[in-house]
LUMVEX-515668 format. One record per residue (C-alpha): residue number from 1; residue in one letter; x, y, z. Coordinates in steps of 0.05 Angstrom, whole numbers, padded with zeros to 5 digits, always signed. Layout:
resi->NUM&resn->a&u->X&v->Y&w->Z
...
END
This chain:
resi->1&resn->x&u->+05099&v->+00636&w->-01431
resi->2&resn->x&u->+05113&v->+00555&w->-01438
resi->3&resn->x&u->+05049&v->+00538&w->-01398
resi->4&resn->x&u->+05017&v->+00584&w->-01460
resi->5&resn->x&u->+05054&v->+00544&w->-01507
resi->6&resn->x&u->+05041&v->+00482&w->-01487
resi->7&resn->x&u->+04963&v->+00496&w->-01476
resi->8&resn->x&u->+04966&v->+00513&w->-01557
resi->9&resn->x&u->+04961&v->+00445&w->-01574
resi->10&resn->x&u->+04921&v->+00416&w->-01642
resi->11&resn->x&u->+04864&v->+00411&w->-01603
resi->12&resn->x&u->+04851&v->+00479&w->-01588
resi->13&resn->x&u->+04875&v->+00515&w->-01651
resi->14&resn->x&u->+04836&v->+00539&w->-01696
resi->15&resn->x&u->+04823&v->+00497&w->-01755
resi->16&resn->x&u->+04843&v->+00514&w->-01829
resi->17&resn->x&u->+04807&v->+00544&w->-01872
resi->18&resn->x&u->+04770&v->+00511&w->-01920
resi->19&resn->x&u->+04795&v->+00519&w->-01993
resi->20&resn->x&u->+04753&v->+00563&w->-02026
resi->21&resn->x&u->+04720&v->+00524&w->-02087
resi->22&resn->x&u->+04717&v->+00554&w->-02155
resi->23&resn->x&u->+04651&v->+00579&w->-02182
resi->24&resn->x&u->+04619&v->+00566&w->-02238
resi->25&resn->x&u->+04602&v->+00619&w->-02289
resi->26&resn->x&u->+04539&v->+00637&w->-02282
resi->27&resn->x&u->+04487&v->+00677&w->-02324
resi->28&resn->x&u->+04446&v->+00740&w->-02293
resi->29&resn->x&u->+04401&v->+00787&w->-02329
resi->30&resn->x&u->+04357&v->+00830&w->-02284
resi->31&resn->x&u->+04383&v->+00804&w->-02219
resi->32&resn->x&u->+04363&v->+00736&w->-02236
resi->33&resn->x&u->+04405&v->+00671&w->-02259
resi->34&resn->x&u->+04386&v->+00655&w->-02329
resi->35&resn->x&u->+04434&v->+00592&w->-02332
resi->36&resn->x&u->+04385&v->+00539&w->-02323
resi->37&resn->x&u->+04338&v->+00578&w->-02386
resi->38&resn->x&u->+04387&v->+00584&w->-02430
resi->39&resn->x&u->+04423&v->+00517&w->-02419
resi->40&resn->x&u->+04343&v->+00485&w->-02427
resi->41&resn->x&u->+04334&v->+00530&w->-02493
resi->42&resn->x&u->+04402&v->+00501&w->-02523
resi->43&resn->x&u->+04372&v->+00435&w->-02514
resi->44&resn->x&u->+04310&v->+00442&w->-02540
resi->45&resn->x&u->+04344&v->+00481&w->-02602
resi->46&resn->x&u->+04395&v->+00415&w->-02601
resi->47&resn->x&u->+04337&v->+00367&w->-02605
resi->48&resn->x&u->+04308&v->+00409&w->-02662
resi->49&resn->x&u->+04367&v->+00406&w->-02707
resi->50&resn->x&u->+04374&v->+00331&w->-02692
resi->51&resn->x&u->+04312&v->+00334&w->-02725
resi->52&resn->x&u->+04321&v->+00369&w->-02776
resi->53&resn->x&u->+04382&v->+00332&w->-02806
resi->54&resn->x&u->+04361&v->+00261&w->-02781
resi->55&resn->x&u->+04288&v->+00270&w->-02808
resi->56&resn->x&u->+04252&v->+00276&w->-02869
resi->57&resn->x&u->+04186&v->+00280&w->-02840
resi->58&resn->x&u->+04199&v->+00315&w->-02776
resi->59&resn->x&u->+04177&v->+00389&w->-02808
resi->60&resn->x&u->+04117&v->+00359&w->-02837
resi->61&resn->x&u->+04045&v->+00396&w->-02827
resi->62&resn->x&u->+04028&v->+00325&w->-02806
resi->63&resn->x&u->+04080&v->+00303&w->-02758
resi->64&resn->x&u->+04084&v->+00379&w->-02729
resi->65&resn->x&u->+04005&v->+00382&w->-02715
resi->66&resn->x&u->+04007&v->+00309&w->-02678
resi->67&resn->x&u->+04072&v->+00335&w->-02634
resi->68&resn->x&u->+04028&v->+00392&w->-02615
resi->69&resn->x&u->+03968&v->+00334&w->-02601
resi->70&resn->x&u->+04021&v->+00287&w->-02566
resi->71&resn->x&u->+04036&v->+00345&w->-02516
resi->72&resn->x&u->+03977&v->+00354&w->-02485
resi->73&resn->x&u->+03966&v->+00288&w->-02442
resi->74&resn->x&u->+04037&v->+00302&w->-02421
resi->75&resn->x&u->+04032&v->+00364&w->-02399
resi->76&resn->x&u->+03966&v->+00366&w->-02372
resi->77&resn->x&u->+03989&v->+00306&w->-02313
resi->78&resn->x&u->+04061&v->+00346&w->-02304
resi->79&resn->x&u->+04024&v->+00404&w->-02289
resi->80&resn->x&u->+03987&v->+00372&w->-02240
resi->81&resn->x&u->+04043&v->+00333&w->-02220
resi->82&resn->x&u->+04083&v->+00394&w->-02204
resi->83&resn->x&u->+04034&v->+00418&w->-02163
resi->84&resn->x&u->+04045&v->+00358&w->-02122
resi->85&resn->x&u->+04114&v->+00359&w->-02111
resi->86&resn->x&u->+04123&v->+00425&w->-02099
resi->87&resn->x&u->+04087&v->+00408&w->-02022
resi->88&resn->x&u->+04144&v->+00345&w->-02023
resi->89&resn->x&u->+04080&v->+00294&w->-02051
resi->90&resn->x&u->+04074&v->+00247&w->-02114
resi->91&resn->x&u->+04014&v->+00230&w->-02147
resi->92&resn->x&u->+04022&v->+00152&w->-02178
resi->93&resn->x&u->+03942&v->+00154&w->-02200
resi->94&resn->x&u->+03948&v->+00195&w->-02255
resi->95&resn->x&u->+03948&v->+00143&w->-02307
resi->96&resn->x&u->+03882&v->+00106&w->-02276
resi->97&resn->x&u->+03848&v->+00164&w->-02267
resi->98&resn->x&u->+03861&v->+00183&w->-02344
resi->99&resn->x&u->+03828&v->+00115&w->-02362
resi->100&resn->x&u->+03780&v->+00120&w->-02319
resi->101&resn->x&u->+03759&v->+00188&w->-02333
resi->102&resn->x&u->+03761&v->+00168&w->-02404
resi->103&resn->x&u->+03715&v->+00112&w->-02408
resi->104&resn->x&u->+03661&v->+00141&w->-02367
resi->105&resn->x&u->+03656&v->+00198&w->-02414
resi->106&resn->x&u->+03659&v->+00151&w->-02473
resi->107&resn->x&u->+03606&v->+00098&w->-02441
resi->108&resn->x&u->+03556&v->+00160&w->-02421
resi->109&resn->x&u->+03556&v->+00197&w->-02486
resi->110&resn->x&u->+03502&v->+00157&w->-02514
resi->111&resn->x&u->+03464&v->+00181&w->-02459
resi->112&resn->x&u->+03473&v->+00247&w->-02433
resi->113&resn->x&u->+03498&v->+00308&w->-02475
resi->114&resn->x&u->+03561&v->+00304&w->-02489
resi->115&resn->x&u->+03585&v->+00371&w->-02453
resi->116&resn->x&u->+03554&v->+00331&w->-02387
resi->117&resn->x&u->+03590&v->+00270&w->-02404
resi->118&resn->x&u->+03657&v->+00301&w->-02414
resi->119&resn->x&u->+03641&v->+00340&w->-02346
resi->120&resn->x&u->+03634&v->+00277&w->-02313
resi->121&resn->x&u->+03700&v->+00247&w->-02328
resi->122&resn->x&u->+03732&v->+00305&w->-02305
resi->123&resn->x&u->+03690&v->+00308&w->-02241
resi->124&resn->x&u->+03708&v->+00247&w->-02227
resi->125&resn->x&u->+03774&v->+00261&w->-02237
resi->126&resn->x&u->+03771&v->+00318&w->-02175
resi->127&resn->x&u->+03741&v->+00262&w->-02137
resi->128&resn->x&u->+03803&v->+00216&w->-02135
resi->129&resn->x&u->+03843&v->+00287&w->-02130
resi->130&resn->x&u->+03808&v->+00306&w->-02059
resi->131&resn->x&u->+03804&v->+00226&w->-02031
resi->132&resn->x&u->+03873&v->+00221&w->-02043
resi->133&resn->x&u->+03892&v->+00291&w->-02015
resi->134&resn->x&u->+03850&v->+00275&w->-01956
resi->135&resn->x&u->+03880&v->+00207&w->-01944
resi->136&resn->x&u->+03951&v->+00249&w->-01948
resi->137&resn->x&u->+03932&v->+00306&w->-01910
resi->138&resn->x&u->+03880&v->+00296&w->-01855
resi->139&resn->x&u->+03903&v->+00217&w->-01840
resi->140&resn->x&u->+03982&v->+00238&w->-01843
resi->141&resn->x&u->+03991&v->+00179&w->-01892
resi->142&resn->x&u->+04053&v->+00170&w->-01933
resi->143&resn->x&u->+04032&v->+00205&w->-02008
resi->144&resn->x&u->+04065&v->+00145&w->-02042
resi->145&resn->x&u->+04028&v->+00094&w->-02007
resi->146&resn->x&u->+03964&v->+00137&w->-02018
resi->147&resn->x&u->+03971&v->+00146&w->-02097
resi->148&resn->x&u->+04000&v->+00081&w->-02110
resi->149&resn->x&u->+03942&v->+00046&w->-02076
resi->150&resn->x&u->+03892&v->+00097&w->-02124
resi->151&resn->x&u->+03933&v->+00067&w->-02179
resi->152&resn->x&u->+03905&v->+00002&w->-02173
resi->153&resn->x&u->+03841&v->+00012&w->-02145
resi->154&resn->x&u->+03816&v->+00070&w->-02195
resi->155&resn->x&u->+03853&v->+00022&w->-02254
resi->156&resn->x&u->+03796&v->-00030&w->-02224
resi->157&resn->x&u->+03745&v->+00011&w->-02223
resi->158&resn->x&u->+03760&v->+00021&w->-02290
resi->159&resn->x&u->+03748&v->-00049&w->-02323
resi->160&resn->x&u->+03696&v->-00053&w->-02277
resi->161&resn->x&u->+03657&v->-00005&w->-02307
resi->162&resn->x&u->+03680&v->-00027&w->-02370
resi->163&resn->x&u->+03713&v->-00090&w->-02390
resi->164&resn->x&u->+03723&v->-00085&w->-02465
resi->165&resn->x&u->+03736&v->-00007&w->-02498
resi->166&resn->x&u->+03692&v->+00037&w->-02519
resi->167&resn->x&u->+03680&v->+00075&w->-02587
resi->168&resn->x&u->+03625&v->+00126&w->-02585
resi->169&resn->x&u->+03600&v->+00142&w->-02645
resi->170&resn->x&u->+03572&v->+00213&w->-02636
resi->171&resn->x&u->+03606&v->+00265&w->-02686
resi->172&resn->x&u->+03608&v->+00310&w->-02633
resi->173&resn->x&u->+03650&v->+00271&w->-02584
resi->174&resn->x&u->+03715&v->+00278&w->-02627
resi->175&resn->x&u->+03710&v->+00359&w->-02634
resi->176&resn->x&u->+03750&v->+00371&w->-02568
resi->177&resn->x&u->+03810&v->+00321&w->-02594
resi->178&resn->x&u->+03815&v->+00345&w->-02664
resi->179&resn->x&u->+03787&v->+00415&w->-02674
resi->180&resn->x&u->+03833&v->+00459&w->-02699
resi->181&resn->x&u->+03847&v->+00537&w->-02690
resi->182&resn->x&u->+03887&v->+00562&w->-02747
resi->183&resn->x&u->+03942&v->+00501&w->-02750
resi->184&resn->x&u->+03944&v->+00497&w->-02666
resi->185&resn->x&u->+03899&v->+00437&w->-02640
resi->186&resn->x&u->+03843&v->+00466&w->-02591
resi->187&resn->x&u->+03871&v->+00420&w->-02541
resi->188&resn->x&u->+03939&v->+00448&w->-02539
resi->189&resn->x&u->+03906&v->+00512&w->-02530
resi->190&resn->x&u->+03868&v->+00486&w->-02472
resi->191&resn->x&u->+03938&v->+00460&w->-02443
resi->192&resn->x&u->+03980&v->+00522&w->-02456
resi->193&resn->x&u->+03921&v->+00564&w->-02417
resi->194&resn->x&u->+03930&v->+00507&w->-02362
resi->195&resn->x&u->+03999&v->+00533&w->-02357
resi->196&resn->x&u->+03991&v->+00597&w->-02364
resi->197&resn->x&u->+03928&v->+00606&w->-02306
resi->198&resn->x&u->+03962&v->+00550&w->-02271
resi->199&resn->x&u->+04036&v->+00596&w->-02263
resi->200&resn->x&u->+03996&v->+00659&w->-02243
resi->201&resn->x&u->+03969&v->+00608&w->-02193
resi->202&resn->x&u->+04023&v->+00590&w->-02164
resi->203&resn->x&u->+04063&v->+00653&w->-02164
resi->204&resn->x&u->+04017&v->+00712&w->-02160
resi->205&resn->x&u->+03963&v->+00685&w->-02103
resi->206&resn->x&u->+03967&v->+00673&w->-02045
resi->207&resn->x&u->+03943&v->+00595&w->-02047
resi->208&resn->x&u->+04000&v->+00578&w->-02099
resi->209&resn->x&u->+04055&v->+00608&w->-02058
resi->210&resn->x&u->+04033&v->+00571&w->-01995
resi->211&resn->x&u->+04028&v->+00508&w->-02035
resi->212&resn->x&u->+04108&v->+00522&w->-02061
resi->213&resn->x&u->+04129&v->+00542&w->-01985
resi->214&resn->x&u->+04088&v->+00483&w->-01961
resi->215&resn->x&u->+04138&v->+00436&w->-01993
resi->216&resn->x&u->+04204&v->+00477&w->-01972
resi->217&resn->x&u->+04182&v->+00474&w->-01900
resi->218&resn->x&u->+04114&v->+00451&w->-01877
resi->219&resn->x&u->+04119&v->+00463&w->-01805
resi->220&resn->x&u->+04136&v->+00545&w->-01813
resi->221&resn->x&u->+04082&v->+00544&w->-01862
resi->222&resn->x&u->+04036&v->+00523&w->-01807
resi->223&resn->x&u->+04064&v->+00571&w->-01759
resi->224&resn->x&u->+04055&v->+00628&w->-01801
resi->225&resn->x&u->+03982&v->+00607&w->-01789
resi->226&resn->x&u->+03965&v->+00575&w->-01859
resi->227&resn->x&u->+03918&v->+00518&w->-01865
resi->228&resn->x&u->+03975&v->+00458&w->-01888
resi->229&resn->x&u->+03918&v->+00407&w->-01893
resi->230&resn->x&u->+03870&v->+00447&w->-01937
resi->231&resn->x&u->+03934&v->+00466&w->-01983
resi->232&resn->x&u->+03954&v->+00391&w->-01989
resi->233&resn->x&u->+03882&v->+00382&w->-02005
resi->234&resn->x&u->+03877&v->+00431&w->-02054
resi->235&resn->x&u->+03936&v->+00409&w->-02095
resi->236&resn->x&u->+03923&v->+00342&w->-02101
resi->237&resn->x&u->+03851&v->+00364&w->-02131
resi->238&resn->x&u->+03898&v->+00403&w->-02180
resi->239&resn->x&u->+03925&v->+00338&w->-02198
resi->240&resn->x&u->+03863&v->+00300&w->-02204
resi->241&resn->x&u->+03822&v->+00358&w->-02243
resi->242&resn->x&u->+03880&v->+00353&w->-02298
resi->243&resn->x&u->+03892&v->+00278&w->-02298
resi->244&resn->x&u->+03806&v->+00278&w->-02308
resi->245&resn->x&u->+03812&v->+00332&w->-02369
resi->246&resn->x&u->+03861&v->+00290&w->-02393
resi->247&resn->x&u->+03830&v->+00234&w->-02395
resi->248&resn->x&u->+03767&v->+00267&w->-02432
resi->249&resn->x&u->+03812&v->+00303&w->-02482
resi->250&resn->x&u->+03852&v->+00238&w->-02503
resi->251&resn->x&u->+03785&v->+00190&w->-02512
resi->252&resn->x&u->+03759&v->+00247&w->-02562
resi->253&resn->x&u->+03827&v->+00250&w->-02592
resi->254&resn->x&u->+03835&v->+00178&w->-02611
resi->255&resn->x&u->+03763&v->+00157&w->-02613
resi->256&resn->x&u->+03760&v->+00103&w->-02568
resi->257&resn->x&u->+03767&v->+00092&w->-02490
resi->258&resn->x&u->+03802&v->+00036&w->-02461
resi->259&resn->x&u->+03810&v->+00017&w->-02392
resi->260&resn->x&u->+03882&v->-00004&w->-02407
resi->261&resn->x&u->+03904&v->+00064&w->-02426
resi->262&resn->x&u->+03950&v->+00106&w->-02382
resi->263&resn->x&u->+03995&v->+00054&w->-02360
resi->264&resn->x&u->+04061&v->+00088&w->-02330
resi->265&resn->x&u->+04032&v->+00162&w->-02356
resi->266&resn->x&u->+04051&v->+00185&w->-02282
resi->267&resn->x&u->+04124&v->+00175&w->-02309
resi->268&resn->x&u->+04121&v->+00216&w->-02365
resi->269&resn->x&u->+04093&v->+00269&w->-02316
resi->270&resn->x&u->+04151&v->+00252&w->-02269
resi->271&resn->x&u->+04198&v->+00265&w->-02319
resi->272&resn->x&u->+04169&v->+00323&w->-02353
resi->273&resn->x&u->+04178&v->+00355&w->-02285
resi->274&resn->x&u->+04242&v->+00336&w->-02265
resi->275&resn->x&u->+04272&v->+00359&w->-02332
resi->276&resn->x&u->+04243&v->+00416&w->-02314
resi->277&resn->x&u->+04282&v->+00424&w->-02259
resi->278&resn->x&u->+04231&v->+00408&w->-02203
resi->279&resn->x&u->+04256&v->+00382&w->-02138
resi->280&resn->x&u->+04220&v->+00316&w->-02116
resi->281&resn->x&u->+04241&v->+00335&w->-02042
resi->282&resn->x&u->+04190&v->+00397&w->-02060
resi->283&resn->x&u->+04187&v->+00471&w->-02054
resi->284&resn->x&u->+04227&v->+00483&w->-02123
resi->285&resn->x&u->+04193&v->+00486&w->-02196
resi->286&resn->x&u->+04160&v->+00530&w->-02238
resi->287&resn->x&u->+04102&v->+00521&w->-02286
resi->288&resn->x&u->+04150&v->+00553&w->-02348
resi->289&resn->x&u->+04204&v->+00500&w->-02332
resi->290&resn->x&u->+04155&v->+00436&w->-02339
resi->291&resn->x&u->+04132&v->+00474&w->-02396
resi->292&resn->x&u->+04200&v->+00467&w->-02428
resi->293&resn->x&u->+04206&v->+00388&w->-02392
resi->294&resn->x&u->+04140&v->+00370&w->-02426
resi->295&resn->x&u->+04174&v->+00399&w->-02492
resi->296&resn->x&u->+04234&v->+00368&w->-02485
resi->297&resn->x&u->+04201&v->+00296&w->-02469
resi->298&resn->x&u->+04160&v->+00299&w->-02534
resi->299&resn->x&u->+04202&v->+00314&w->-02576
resi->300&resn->x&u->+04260&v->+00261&w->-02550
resi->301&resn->x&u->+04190&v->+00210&w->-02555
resi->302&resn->x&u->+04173&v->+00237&w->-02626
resi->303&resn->x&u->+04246&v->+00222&w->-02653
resi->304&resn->x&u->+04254&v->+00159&w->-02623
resi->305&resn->x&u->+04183&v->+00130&w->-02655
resi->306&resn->x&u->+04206&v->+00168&w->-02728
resi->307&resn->x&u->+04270&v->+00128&w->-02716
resi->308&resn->x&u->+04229&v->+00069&w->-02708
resi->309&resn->x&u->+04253&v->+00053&w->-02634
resi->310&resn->x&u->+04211&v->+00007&w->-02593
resi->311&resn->x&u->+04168&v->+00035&w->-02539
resi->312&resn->x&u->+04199&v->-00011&w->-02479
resi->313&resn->x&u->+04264&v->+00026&w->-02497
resi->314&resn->x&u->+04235&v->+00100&w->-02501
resi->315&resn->x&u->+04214&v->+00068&w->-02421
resi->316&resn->x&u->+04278&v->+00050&w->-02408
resi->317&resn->x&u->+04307&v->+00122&w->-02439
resi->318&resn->x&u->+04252&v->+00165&w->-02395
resi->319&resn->x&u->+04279&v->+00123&w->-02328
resi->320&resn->x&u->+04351&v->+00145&w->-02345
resi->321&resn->x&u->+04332&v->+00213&w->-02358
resi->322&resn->x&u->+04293&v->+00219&w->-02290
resi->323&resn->x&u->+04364&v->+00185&w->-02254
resi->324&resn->x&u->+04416&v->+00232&w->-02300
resi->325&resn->x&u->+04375&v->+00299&w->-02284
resi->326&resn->x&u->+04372&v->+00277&w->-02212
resi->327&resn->x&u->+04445&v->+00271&w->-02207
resi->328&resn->x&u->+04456&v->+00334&w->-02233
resi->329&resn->x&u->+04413&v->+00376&w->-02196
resi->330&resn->x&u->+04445&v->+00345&w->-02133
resi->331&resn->x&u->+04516&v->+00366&w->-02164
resi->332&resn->x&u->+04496&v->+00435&w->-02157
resi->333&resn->x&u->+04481&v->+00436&w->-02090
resi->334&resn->x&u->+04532&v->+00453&w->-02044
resi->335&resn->x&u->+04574&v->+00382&w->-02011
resi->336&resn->x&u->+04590&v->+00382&w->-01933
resi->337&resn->x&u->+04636&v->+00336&w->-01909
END
């Protein structure tokens, strides 16, 4: 009995149990937690009363109709950024590739039909979309590396083509920016279906949920027997075929194409998905929630320019943003120590 009492030192006895740690509440409605929705609809409701009482001009036909315009640059790259980072990527060329995409189309109008031209941009945005996705996939280099090398070479290509902007002057070239359906810009249209096609995408085939598993865990995706390479591939086309429409739909919005343009647009998209609640380690984001990040991020940018704030602080605001969300999403995930 003493040799067993000794022997039942610190060493061998069974540790304590862990506190428990207290919950918090969370929201379910059909077996699935709402929290994160309805926390994101508060604050989009909160940013529209703001609004409301600190703005004169905020529920203006006018100011309402260019929101709606402002959105779709935005939303087009996050889309295409989410794609991305859902396989654990990031995609720095968006902005070049808008520019670039952007002054082709407005430099060929003059000579091609302007359907053709516009096609063009866009193609060449899938171009950049696959080089870079090959680059990342097939040569195992780091995606950062990749797309912040694109950044600067596409921005080159760019002012090569063009040194000095470009303002077509064919009628025709400004429908796609402008046109209107009832009081909703075609454009927005064309993003909202972008979302819409591009969720079903993601959730219903069978492309879209290896691209999401890709990013949670690459190597069981490749035992399963899925093709990781051709996935990577595929999703940084995604990016580039929306950064290329883009491009196209902004030159016929403001009339002119400039190789200049797009300069830190990838950090809009950045943000729009992270306030979405997108995980830059990957495998976690939905199409809704950069939706509702896209939202969000115009409407903080459309208050701060009818408040007459700078644009290098609206920079500084979108960084913090990016850094606050971050933090949070790592304060729900569960501490070991």
């Amino acid at each position: 009995m003493a040799d067993q009492l000794t022997r039942n030192t610190p060493e061998t006895a069974a540790p304590p149990a862990e506190p428990s740690r207290t919950r918090r509440p969370r929201l379910v409605v059909g077996g699935r937690d709402r929290t994160a929705e309805v926390a994101f609809a508060a604050l989009v409701l909160a940013l529209v009363l703001l609004a409301a009482l600190t703005s004169d001009t905020f529920f203006t036909p006018t100011n309402l109709t260019n929101l709606l315009k402002q959105m779709v640059t935005t939303g087009l790259l996050a889309f295409g950024m989410l794609v991305v980072i859902l396989t654990g990527g990031i995609d720095l060329s968006v902005g070049s590739v808008v520019a670039f995409s952007g002054i082709v189309t407005a430099g060929l109008v003059a000579d091609l039909p302007i359907p053709a031209a516009m096609g063009v941009g866009v193609a060449a945005g899938i171009v950049f979309g696959v080089l870079n996705g090959v680059l990342v996939a097939r040569f195992g280099l780091a995606p950062f590396v990749v797309t912040l090398a694109a950044l600067t070479t596409i921005r080159g290509l760019a002012f090569v083509y063009s040194e000095v902007p470009i303002a077509p002057e064919e009628p025709g070239f400004f429908w796609l920016g402008s046109a209107l359906l009832g009081p909703v810009p075609l454009s927005t249209l064309i993003m909202l279906a972008v979302f819409v096609l591009g969720g079903i995408f993601l959730t219903r085939t069978p492309a879209g949920r290896a691209i999401v598993a890709i990013g949670g865990n690459a190597e069981t995706v490749r035992l399963a027997g899925i093709n990781v390479r051709r996935h990577v591939v595929l999703a940084y086309t995604i990016s580039g075929t929306c950064a290329g429409l883009a491009g196209v739909i902004l030159a016929s919005r403001v009339g002119i194409a400039q190789p200049s343009v797009g300069v830190a647009f990838e950090l809009d998209a950045i943000a729009a998905c992270v306030i979405g609640g997108a995980s830059l380690a990957g495998g976690r984001g939905s199409a809704r929630a950069t939706l509702g990040g896209v939202l969000v991020l115009v409407l903080i940018n459309n208050l701060l320019n009818l408040y007459g704030v700078q644009s290098y602080w609206q920079q500084v605001l979108k960084g913090l943003i990016i850094v606050a969300v971050i933090l949070v999403q790592r304060g729900n995930r569960p501490r070991w120590s």
